[in-house]
N, C-alpha and C positions, 0 to 999 in steps of 0.2 A: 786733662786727666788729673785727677788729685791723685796724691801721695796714697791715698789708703789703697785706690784702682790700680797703681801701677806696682805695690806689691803682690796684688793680687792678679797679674799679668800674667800669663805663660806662653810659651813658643806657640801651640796651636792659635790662643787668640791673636799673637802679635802676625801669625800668618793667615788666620780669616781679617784680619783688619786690611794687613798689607795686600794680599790678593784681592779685596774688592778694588782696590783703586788701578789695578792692572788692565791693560785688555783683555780681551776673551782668551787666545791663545797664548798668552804667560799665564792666567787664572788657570785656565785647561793646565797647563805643564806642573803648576803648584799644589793644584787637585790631586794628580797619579802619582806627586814624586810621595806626597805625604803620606797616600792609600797604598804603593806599590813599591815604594821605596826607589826604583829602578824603572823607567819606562820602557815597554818591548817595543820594539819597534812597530811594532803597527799603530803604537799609542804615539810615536814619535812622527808618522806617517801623517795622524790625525791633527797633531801640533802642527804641524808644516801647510795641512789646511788650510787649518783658524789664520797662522800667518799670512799665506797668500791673500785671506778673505779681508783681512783688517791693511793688508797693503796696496791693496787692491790690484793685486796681483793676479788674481783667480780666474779662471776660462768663465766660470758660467756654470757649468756643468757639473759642480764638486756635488758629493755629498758629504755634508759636512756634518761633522760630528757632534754627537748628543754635548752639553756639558753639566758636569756632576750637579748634584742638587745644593749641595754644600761644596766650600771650600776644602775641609779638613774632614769633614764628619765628624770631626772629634766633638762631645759632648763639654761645654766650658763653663758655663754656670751651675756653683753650688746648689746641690738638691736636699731639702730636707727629707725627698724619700730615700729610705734606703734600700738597693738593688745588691739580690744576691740569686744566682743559681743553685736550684734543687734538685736538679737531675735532667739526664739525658736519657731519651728511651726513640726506641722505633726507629736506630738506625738505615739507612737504606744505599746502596750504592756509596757507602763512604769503606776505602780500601777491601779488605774482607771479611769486614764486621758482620756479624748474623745479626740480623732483623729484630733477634727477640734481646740484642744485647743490651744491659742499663746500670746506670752510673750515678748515684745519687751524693751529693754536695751538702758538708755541713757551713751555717753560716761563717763559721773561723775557717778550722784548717782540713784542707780533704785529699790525704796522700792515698795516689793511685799508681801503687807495683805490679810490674813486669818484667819480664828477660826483653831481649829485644828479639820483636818478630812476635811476639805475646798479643799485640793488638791494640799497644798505649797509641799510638801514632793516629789510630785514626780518629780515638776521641779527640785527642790533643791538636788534629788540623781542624775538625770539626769548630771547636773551640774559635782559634785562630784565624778559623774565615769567619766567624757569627762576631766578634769582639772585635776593640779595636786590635790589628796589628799591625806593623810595618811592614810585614813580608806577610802574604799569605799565600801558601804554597798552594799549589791544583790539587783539589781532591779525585783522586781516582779510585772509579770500581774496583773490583778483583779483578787485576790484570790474567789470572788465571781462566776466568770465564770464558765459555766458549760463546756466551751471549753477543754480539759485537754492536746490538743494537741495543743501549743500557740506559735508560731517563737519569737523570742528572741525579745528584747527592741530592740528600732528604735525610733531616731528624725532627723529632719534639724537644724543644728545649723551653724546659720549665724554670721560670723564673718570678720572685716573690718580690714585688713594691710594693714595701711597707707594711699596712696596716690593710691593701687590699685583697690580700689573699692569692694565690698560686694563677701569673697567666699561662698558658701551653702557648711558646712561639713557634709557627712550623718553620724551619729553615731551611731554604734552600739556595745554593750561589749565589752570590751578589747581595743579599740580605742586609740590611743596615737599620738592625734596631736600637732604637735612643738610647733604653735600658742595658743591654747588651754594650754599646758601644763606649759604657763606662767602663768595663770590665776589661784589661790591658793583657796581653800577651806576651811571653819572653820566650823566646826560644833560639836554636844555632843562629836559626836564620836573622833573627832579630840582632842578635849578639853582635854579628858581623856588621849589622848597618851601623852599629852603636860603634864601632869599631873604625875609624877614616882612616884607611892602610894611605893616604897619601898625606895626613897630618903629619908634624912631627911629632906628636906625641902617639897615635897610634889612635884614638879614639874621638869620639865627638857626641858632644850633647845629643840627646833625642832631639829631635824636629831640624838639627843643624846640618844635616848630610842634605835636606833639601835644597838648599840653596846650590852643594854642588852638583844637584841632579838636576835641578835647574839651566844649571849653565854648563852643563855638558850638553843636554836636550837642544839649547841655542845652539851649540857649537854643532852639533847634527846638522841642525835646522840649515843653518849656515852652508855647510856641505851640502845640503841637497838642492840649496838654489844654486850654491856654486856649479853643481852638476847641470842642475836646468838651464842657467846663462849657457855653461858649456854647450848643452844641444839646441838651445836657441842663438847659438853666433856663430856666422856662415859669412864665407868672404860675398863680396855684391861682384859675382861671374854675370850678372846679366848683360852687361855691355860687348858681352861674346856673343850674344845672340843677334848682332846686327852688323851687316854689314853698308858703310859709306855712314856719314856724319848725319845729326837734323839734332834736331828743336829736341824731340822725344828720347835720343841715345844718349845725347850731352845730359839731360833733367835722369834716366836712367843709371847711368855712369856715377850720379852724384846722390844715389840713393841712402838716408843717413834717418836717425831717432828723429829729424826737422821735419822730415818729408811726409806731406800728405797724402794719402791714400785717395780721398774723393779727388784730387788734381788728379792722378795718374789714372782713376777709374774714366775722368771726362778724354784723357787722352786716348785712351784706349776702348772709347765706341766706335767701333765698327760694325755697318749695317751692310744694307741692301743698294743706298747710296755710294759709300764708299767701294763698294766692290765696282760698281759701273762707274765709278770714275777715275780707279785704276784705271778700268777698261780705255775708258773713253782718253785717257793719259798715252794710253798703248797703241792705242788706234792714231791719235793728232802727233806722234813719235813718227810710228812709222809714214805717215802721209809727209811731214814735216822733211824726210829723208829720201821719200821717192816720187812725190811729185813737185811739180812746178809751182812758185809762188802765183803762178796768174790762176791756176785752174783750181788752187785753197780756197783763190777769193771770192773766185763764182760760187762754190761750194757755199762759202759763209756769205755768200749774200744770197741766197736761194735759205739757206736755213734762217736769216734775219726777217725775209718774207714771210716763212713759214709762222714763225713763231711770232709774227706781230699778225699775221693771220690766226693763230689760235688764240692770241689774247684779246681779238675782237672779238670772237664768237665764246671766248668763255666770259668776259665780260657780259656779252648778249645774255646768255646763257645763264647768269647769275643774278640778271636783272628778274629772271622768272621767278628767282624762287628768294630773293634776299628779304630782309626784313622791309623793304620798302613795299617789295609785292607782296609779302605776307599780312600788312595794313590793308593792301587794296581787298585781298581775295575775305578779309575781316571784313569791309565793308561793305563787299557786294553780299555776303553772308547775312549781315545785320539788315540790309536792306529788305532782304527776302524774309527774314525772320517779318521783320515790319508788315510786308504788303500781306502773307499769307495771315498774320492775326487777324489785320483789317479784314482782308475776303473773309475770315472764318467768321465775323460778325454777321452776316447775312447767312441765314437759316434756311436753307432749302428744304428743311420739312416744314415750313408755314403752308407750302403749295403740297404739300408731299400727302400720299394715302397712308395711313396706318397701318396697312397690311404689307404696305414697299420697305424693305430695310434697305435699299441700296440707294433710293434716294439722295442726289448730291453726293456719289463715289464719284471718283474719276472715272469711271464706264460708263456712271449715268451721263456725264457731263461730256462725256468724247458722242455717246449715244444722240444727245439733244446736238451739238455739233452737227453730225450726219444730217438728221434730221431738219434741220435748218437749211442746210445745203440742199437737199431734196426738195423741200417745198420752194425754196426760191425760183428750182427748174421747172416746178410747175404753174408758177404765177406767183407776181412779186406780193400781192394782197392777200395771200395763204399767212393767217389763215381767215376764213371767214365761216359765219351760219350757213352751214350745209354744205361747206365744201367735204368733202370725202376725206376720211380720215388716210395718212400715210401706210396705215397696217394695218387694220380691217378693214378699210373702204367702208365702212357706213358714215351715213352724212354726219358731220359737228353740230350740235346743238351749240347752243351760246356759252353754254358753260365751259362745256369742252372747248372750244375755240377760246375763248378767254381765258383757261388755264397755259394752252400752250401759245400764246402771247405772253403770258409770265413765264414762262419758261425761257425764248427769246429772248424776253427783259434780263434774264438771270444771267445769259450769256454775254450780254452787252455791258454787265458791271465793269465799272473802273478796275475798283480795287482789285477783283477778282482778274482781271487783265492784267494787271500790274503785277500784281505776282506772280503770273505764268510769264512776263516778261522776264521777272527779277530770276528767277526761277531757270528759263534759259540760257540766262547769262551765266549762272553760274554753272551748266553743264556744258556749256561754249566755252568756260575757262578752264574745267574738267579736263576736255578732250583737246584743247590746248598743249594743255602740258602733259597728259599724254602724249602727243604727237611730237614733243620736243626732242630733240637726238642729241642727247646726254655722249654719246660715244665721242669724245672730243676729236680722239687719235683712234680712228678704225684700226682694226688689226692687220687688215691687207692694202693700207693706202700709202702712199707714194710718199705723204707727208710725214708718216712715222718713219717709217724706213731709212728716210733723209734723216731725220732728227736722232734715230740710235744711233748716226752716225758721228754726227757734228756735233748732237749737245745730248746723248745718250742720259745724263743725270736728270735731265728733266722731261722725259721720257714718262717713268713708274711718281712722277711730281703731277702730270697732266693724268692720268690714269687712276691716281687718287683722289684727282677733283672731279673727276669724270661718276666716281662713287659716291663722292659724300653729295653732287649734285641729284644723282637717284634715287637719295634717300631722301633727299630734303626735297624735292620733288613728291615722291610716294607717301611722306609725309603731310604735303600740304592736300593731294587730292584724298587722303584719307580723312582729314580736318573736314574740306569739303561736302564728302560724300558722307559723312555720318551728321551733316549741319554741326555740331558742336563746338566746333571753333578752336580745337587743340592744334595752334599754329606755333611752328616750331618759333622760339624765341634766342637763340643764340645763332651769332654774327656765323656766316660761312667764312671756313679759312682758308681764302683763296693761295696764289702763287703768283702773285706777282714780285714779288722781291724776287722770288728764284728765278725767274723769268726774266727780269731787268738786270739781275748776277748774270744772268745767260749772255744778254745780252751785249751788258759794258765786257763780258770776257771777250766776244765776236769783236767789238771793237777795236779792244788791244790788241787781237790777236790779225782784225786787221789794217793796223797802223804799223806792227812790228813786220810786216810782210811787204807793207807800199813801203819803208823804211828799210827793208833788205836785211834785216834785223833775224834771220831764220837760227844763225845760231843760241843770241841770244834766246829765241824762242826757245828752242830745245833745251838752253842750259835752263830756264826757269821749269819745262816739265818736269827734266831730269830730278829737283829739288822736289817738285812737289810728288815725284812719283815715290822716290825716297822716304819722304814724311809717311805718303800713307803706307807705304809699305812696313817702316818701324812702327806705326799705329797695329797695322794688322798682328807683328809679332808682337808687340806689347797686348793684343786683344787675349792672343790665344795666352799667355802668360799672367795675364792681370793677376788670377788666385794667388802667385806664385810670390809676385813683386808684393803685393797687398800684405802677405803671408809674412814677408822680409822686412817691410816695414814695424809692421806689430810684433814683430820679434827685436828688431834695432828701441823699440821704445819701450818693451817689457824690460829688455836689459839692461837697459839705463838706468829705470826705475828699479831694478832690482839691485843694483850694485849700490844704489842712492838709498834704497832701504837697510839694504845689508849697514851700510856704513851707520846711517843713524839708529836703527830699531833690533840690529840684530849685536847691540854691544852686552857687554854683560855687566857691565859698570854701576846699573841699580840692582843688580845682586848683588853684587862687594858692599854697595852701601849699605842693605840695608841689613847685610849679614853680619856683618862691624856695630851695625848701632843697637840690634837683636843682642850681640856678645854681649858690649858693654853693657846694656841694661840688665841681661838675662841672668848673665853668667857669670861676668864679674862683678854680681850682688850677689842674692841668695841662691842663687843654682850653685856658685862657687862655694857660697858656706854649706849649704847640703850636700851636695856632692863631697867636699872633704870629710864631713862626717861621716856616710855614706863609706867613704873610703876606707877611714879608721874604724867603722865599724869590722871591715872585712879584712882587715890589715893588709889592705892594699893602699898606703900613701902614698902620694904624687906629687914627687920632686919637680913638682912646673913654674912658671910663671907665669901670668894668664897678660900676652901681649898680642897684640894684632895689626896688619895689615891686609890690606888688601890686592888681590893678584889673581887676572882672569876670570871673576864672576866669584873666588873663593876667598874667605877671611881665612888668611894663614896664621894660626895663631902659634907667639913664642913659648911654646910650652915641650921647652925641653927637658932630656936628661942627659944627666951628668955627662957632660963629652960630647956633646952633640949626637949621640949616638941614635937610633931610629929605635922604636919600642921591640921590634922584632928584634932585634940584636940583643938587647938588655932584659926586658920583662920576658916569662915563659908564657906560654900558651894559656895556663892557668891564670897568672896574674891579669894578661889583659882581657881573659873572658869576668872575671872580678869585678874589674875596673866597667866595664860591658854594666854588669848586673849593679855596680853601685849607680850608674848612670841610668837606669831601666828606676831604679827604686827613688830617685831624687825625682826625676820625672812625674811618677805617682804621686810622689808625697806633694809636689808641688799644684799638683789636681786637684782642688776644692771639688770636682766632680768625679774624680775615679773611685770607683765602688768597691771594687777588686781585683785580683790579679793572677791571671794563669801560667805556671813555669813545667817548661819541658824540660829535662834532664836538666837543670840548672849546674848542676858540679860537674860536667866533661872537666876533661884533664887538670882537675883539682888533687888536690891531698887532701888526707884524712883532718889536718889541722883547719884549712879551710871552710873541709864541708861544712865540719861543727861549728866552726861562725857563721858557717851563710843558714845551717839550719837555725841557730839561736836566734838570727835577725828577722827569719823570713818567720817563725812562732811567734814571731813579736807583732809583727805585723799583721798576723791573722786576728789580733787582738784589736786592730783598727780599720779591718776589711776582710774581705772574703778573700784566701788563698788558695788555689787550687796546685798539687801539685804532681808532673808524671816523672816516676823515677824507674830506672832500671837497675840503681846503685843500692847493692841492701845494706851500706854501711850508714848510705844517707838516709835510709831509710829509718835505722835506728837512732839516727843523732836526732832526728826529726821527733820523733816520738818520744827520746830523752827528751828534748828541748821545748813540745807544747807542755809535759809535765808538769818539766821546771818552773813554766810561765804559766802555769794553772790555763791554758789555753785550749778550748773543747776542738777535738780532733776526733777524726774517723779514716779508718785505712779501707782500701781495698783490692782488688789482688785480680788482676788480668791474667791469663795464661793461655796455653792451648790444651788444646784437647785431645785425644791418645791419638786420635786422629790426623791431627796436628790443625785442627782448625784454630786460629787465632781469636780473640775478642771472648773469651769465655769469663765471665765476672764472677767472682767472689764477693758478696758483701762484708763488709762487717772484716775482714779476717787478710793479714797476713805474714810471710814466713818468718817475722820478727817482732810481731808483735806482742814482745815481751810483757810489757805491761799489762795484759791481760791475762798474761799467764802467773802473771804472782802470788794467787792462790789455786786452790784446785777447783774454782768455781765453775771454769768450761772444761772439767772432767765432769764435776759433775751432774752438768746440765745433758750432757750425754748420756751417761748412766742412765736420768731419767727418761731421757729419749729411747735407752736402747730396751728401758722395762717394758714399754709402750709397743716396741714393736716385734717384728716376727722374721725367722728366716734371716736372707742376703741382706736386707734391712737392719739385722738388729745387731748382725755379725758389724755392719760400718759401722751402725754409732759405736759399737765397744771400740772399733779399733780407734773411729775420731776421737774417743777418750781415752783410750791408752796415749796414743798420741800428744793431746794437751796436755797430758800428767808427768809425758816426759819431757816436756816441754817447761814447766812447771815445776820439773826437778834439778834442771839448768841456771833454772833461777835461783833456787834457793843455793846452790853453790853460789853464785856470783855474788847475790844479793845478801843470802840470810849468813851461809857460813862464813862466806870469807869478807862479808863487810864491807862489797862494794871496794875491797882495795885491788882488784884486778877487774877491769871493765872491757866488756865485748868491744874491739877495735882501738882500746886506747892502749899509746905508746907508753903512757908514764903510770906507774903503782901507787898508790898512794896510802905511803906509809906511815901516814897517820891513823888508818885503818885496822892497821897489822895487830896492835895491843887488842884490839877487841875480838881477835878469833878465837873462839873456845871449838880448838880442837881437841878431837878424841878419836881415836881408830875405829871405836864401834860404830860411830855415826857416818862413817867413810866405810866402813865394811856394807853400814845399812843401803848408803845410798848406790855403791856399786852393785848389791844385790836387786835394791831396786831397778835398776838399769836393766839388768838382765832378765828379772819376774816381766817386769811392764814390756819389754821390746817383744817377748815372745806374740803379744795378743796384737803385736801391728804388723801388719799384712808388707811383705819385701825384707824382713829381718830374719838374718839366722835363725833359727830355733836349732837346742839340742836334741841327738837321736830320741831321747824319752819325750821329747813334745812333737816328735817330726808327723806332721797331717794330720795333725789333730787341730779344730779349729777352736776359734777362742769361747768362750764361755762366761755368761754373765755373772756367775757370781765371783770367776775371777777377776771384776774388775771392782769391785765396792769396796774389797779390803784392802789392794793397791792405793785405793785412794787414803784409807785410812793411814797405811802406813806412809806416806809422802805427809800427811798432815803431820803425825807426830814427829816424822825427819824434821819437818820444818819447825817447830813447836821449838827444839832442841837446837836449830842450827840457829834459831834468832838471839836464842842466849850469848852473853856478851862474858868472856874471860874476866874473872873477878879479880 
């Protein structure tokens, strides 16, 4: 960054810089502190998200939060257009503004008076949410309404760039126009944020409260995983859940952030096996206690019979349908394919009549069969000329006899033999394996019965193969029977390992028995009965352990992140390197000026360190004292608005600038420097300003004077009614400087020649009115020379030589007082004028005589 860049630097760019290098959810946090000043907690809720999401922390299931479109929003590059506001109209749902209410804005200075409750508040938030602010308060309906179902706030706010003529923005909530968002806001709310009640000086740079709001949001954040470890760490009670030692309570017992979940899921299958080998556990237990080692052993040598009987016959059994036989029953298939093409080469319609279509069917061919057998039993030389036909009995001609000789011929083909052989074969392997008895283990035979006894596990093991043998069976006669050859191609998965487990266990079990070995027997069930038993209650608990696990390793990782990603230690830095560059350069030299323009100077030092995410800067006073001890309420809302106006000045992009009540608990000495400074400024941007002070109101109006500064007033009120947001243009209750000739008497005058009736009566009396308004002046102004001034403490007695008084012009103008009040509407009148109303041509010579009052009171004592 060159020299020329980094004076051209401010807090917003150095926080769209800093913030793109941040994660998501510190971005998010720098986003709201800078648009919200303070995040509500559901934006702190949102933060905590982003956190989890970027720690990988997160269920899955979040929804997570939009993030802003800009960092700051703030507008940073100088524009050579110039943005200013022209008016606001077509309020709607903003506090209890009427619809038809409207505000129009000069490019300099635009003071808008009010009492409070007048109706300034709602243009003035209006404003506030459409511009940039630091606070921007909820705009609400008319809490009065009885409507409860009310669409969101709505205005037109018109606004002029440049050289392109008037846009109409509509505005509603959330709104963030580029133009607009040059235009800066001051208000209580803002004042406060300028204001760091935990500084020691009492106040802080604009954009520098973010970094505390920053790392306050951490420190949230921080809490609320501190909460969440809390409800995810739970002592490991599961090793209550079992009683007697094994494999599974020890690995349970020692459940920790190391521990695998898929281990403990494989410990914890329990099926349809494992329950029949409790069983079968329970059953060799109690046999083991109430019978005789001699009569176990016949038992397990009757069951060794059985099951090397069932592994011959499923062996048998699997030779029909394995992939070896599935090559044969392929070959006998291709065979038949083979011999029926050949026979199908021989054309039995060569012999055939044209009118026979069933010629060479299988009917005709079973037909000629018969037929053959027939004539053989009537002589073997059948047939011959003139033998007797089988079915009409008329003699054979030769032709006919030598036809059915070639019919005999057709039956004696090879090929055509060979494929009703091929042919049979394959419906002989058909019915075959139909005929095959798949039922390994009958339901009611002697040999299961035995075997749920002795080796019950392999029981629902032979009963499985006895199924997949049916299918792969049904399988193959359906490959068969449609010729097509879809033979199943994967291996059957028999049981002999279980069956050979079966076995070597029959072994051991009778070796430990010829061995006398019975208790050991029992103590190795007891172990295994144990094991599946902690399996079974780890079965039903799996969710629960799985659950405790992934909680022991959230928590780890959450204490792991807290410690590294939730410090605050690049806030401190980068709020420290922000100061030094920002502040203790040219923010500190405008800002001091800034100060002394307001005379509010600031006894500080500008030193810093860092503490907790917050640059603590040494900027004390005298005595170490806290600003709220020392400075009043006035000085540090000053000090506020000198901070508010360095900030702009240091904007190559701000356009303009909106103050609400700017003077709260100021003095009169005050106001008149903040209005002289802020007329100054409307001379370098657009000022907008909402006052309820009518003191500041005329310092304000002294002050754009002064500074040849074009200004316009205008005047909110309510209405008899008491409705709020009533606007006056052009006009309010001090607007002296308009009244320094009789020129708005007499624009009324003309108004009231013009008109008729109730009509004409106001304009007289709005001109009586201006004229006495205009006769106030010329005391302050014309007679007494400006040496006594509306609101000022001091006389200024340089003035005094120039009063040319005289009693008649003091008799004139108390008489005036009393001619002109009669004709405005709420003034005494004497019994000789009482209900009489006013009268136009008493109002043209009042004017005249206010002229010549004045005429005489501008003369200077000679």
């Amino acid at each position: 960054m060159t020299t020329a860049q980094k004076e051209q630097s401010t807090i917003w760019s150095a926080l769209n810089e800093w913030a793109g290098t941040l994660p998501d959810w510190q971005r998010f946090i720098v986003s709201h502190a800078v648009r919200d000043g303070r995040l509500s907690e559901e934006l702190v809720s949102d933060a905590y998200i982003l956190f989890l999401k970027e720690a990988g922390l997160a269920s899955g299931v979040e929804s997570f939060p939009a993030m802003p479109a800009s960092v700051t929003g703030r507008v940073e590059k100088s524009s050579d257009v110039p943005v200013s506001i022209v008016g606001i109209k077509n309020p709607a749902h903003i506090n209890a503004l009427p619809q038809d209410a409207a505000l129009t804005f000069c490019p300099s200075l635009t003071i808008i008076y009010g009492h409070n409750g007048a109706g300034k508040s709602g243009f003035a938030r209006l404003l506030s949410s459409a511009c940039f602010s630091r606070s921007k308060e909820r705009i609400l309906p008319n809490v009065y309404s009885i409507d409860f179902d009310i669409p969101s706030a709505s205005a037109d706010i018109v606004v002029k760039l440049g050289n392109e003529g008037e846009t109409t923005i509509r505005f509603t909530p959330g709104l963030e126009d580029h133009g607009l968002r040059r235009i800066s806001v001051f208000d209580s709310s803002i004042a406060r944020i300028h204001l760091a009640e935990e500084t020691p000086l009492g106040f802080k740079p604009v954009g520098f409260d973010v970094f505390d709001e920053v790392a306050r949001v951490i420190g949230e954040i921080g809490q609320k995983l501190d909460q969440a470890v809390a409800v995810r760490s739970s002592e490991n009670k599961f090793g209550r859940m079992f009683i007697g030692e094994s494999d599974v309570s020890q690995k349970v017992n020692s459940l920790s952030k190391d521990s695998k979940a898929a281990d403990f899921q494989t410990l914890a299958a329990f099926g349809e096996s494992e329950i029949l080998r409790l069983a079968e556990i329970a059953s060799r237990l109690v046999q083991l206690r109430t019978e005789s080692p001699e009569a176990i052993l016949k038992a397990l040598e009757q069951a060794r019979k059985d099951i090397e009987d069932v592994q011959a016959k499923t062996a048998d059994l699997i030779s029909h349908v394995d992939l070896a036989a599935c090559e044969r029953y392929a070959a006998e298939l291709a065979l038949l394919r083979e011999k029926t093409a050949a026979a199908s080469a021989f054309n039995p319609a060569s012999f055939g009549n044209p009118t026979l279509q069933a010629t060479g069917s299988s009917a005709w061919v079973g037909l000629m069969k018969v037929a053959r057998e027939v004539s053989r039993e009537e002589k073997k030389t059948y047939p011959m000329s003139g033998d007797a036909c089988l079915l009409c009995h008329r003699p054979l001609d030769e032709p006919s006899a030598s036809l059915i000789k070639r019919f005999w011929g057709f039956l004696d083909d090879q090929t055509r033999n060979e494929a009703e052989k091929a042919n049979e074969a394959i419906s002989s392997t058909v019915k075959e394996l139909k005929d095959l008895a798949l039922e390994i283990l009958p339901v009611d035979s002697r040999r299961r019965s035995d075997l749920q006894k002795t080796a019950p596990t392999l029981v629902p093991l032979i009963d499985g193969l006895s199924e997949r043998l049916a299918k792969r069976r049904d399988a193959i006669v359906a490959a068969l029977d449609s010729g097509k050859g879809d033979f199943p191609v994967e291996n059957i998965i028999g049981i002999n390992d279980d069956v050979a487990a079966v076995l070597a266990d029959i072994s051991i079990r009778e070796d430990q028995l010829r061995a006398g070995s019975v208790d050991d027997a029992i103590k190795t069930l007891d172990g295994e009965h144990i094991l599946l038993r902690h399996r079974q209650v780890l079965h039903q608990n799996i969710d629960d352990v799985v659950a405790f696990i992934a909680n022991e390793k959230w928590v780890d990782k959450a204490r792991q992140k807290k410690r590294t990603a939730l410090t605050t230690r690049f806030v401190t830095e980068k709020q420290k390197e922000l100061f030094a560059t920002l502040i203790e350069g040219r923010y500190k030299t405008h800002l001091k000026q800034e100060c002394e323009n307001l005379k509010c100077a600031l006894p500080v030092e500008f030193k810093t360190r860092g503490s907790s995410g917050q640059t603590l800067r040494g900027l004390k006073i005298a005595g170490n004292h806290k600003p709220s001890e020392i400075l009043s309420e006035g000085e540090q809302r000053a000090v506020a608005l000198a901070d508010f106006l360095t900030e702009v000045i240091l904007n190559p992009a701000s356009a303009g600038i909106v103050l609400d009540d700017p003077v709260t608990s100021m003095d009169h000495r005050r106001k008149r420097l903040i209005a002289s400074r802020l007329a100054q400024e409307s001379k370098a941007r657009q000022v907008i300003i909402f006052t309820h002070d009518l003191v500041f109101l005329q310092f304000l109006m002294d002050a754009a004077e002064s500074a040849s500064a074009e200004f316009i007033t205008h005047w909110v009120s309510q209405s008899h009614d008491g409705t709020p947001g009533i606007v006056t243009l052009n006009e309010c209750p001090a607007n002296s400087s308009a009244y320094k000739t009789t020129h708005r008497a007499r624009e009324a005058f003309a108004q009231a020649k013009k008109a008729n009736g109730q009509q004409q009566i106001d304009k007289i009396r709005a001109g009586a009115a201006a004229l006495r308004n205009t006769l106030e002046e010329i005391v302050i102004r014309d007679l007494f020379k400006g040496a006594v001034q509306r609101w000022d403490e001091q006389v200024k007695l340089s003035s005094v030589t120039s009063i040319n008084w005289s009693n008649e012009i003091a008799d004139e103008i108390s008489a005036l007082q009393g001619d002109i009040s009669r004709l405005i509407e709420a003034h005494s009148t004497s019994d000789a004028y009482a209900g009489g109303m006013p009268e136009i041509d008493e109002l043209e010579p009042l004017i005249v005589r206010v002229e010549a009052v004045q005429a005489h009171a501008k003369q200077k004592r000679k």
